[in-house]
Each structure stands twice: as C-alpha cells, then as structure tokens.
C-alpha positions as CSV (number, residue, x, y, z in Angstrom):
1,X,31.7,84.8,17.2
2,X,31.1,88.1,18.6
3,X,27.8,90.4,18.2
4,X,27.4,93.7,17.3
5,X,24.6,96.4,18.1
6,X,24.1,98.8,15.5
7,X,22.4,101.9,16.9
8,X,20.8,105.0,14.7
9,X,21.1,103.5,11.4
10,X,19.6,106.2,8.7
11,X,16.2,104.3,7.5
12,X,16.9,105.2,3.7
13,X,21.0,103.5,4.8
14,X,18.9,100.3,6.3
15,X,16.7,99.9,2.9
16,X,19.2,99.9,0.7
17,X,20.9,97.2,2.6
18,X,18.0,95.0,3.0
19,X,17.7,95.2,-0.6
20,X,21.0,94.3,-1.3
21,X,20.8,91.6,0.8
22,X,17.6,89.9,-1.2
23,X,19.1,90.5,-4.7
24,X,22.2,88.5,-3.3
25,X,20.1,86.0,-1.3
26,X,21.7,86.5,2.5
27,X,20.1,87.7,5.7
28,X,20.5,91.4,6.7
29,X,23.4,90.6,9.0
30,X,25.2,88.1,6.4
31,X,24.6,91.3,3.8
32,X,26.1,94.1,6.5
33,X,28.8,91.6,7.8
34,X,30.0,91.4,3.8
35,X,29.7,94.8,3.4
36,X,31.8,96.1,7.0
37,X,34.4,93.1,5.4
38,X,35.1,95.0,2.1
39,X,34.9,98.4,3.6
40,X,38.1,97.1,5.5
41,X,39.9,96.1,3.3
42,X,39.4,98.8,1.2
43,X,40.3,101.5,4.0
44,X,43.6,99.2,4.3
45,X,44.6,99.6,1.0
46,X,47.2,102.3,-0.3
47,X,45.8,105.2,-0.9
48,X,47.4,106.6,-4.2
49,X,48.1,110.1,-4.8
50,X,47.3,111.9,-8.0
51,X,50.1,111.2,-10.3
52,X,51.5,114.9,-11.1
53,X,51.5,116.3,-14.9
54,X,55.4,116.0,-16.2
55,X,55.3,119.9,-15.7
56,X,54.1,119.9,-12.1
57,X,57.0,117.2,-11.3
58,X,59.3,119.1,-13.3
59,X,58.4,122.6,-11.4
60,X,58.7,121.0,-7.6
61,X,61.8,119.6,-8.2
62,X,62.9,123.0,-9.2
63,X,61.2,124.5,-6.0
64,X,62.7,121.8,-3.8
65,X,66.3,123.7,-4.9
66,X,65.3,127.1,-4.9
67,X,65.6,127.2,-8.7
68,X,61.9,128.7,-9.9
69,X,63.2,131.7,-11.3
70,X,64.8,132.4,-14.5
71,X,66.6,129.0,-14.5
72,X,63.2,127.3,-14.4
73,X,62.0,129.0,-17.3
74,X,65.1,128.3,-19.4
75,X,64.8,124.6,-18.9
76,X,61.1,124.5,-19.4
77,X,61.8,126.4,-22.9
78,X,64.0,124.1,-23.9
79,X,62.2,121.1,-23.1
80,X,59.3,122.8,-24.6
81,X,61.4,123.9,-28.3
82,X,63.1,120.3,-28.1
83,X,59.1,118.8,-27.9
84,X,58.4,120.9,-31.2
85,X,61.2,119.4,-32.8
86,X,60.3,115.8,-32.1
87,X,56.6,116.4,-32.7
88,X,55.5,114.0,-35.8
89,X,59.1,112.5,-36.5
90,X,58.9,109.2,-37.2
91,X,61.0,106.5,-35.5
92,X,63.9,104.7,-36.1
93,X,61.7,101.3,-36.8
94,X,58.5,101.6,-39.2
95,X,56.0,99.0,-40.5
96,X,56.3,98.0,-44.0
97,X,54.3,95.7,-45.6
98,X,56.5,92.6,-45.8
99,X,57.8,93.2,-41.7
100,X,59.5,95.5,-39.6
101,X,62.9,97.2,-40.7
C-alpha cells in the first residue's frame, strides 16, 4: 500500500475529521482514507441534469426547428384549452364499494 502526504489541511477541515473518526471508532487515516473512497465514487457517478418543466421541453423542441413564433403559441393554447377540458374528469375505471368496474 502506498502513502500519502497531506499538506495545508484547514484546522477547522482536520477537527471535524478527527471527530468523525472517534464517533465511528477508526484512526484519522482509516476515517480520511473512507472518506477520499466515497468522494470517488461519488464524483464517478452520473451527474443528472435538472429534469425540464413539460413547457420548457415543449418550448426547446420548438426552438430546435425554428418554430417559437406564432406556431408555438398555437400549440401551447391548445395543449393548454385541451388541459381545462380534462381538468377533474373522472376516469374510465372508478372504485366502488364492492371492486373496481
């Protein structure tokens, strides 16, 4: 196993380690050695992006083509009247007491 100098560590950065290392029962180097191993893997992981509100994903798919102008409203009108519509009706398959029908 290699070794690793450390240099400039903030003292406040330093405390909190030792500290962590006594609650969970390791030596300063077993605590730091855990903590550069999950700080890996956790930089390795995929990053994921904000997901995009429905209108957002709607709107750059529009400006991808060009399309923001007056075509962009239209569709966003519709989709916005045909939301109205739909708002509170029930669906095709309701609860009853005795089961589903």
């Amino acid at each position: 196993m290699g070794d690793m100098l450390i240099r400039n560590i903030p003292e406040p950065l330093k405390r909190e380690i030792e500290q962590a290392a006594r609650k969970d029962g390791l030596s300063l180097s077993g605590k730091a050695i855990d903590l550069l191993s999950k700080a890996m893997v956790a930089e390795q992981e995929p990053r994921l992006e904000p997901a995009l509100s429905a209108w957002d994903a709607i709107r750059a798919t529009f400006a991808a083509e060009n399309a923001i102008g007056d075509e962009f409203a239209k569709v966003m009108s519709e989709i916005e009247a045909e939301r109205k519509r739909d708002f509170g009706r029930r669906t095709a398959i309701s609860v009853t007491s005795t089961g589903l029908t």
